[in-house]
C-alpha positions as CSV (number, residue, x, y, z in Angstrom):
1,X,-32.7,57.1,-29.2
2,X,-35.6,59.3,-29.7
3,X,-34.5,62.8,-29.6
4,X,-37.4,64.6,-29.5
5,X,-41.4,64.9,-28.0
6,X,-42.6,64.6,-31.8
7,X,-40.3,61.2,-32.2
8,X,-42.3,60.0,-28.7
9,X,-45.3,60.9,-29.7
10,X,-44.9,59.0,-33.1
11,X,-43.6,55.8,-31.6
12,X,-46.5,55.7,-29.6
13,X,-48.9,56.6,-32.3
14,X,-51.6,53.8,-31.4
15,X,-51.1,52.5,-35.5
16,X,-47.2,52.5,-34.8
17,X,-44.8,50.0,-35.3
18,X,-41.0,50.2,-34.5
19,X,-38.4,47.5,-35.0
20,X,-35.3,47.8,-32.0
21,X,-34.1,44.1,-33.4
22,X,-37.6,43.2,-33.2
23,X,-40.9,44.4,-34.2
24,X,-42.4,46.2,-31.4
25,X,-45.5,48.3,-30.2
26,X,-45.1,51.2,-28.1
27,X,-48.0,52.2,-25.3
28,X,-47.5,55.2,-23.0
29,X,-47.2,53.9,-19.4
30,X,-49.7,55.4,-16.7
31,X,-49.8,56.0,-13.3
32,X,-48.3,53.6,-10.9
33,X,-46.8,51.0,-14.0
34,X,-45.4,54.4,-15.1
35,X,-43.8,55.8,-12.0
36,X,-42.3,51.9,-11.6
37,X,-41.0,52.0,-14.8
38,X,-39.4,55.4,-14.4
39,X,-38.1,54.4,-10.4
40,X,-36.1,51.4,-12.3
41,X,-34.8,53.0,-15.3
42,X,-33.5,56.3,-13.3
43,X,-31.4,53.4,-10.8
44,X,-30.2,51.9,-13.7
45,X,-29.4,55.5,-15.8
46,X,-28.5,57.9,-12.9
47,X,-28.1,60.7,-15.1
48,X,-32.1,60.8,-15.4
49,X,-32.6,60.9,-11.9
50,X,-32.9,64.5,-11.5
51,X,-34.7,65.3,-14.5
52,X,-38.3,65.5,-13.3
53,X,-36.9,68.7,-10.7
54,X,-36.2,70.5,-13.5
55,X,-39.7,70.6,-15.4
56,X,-43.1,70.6,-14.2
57,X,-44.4,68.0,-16.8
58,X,-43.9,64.1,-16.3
59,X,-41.9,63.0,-18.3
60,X,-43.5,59.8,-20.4
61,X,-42.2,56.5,-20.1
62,X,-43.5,54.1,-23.1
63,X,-43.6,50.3,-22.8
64,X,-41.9,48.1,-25.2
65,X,-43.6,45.1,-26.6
66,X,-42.4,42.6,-29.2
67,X,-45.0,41.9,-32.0
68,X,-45.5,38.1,-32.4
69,X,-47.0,36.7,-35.2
């Protein structure tokens, strides 16, 4: 769990790599992909749900993808 803005931003740091299991790249989602990504993780997480009331940022979503190869 990333507990902080700094962790975020350096997960998504475009040089970056991760490894959740697997190897993976991180890429900020925009606009609609982001809002879809935020919808589905908020149903699943309810807890999440109300966060964006309580701040007037949006609150980044990064996509996951394994690194093949």
């Amino acid at each position: 769990m990333i507990k902080s803005m700094t962790g975020f931003a350096s997960l998504t740091h475009e040089d970056e790599r991760a490894t959740v299991g697997v190897p993976i790249r991180a890429v900020v989602a925009e606009g609609a992909d982001r809002n879809r990504l935020w919808d589905a993780h908020a149903a699943i997480h309810e807890q999440f749900a109300a966060y964006p009331s309580k701040t007037t940022r949006i609150i980044p979503v990064a996509r996951l993808t394994p690194i093949t190869g």
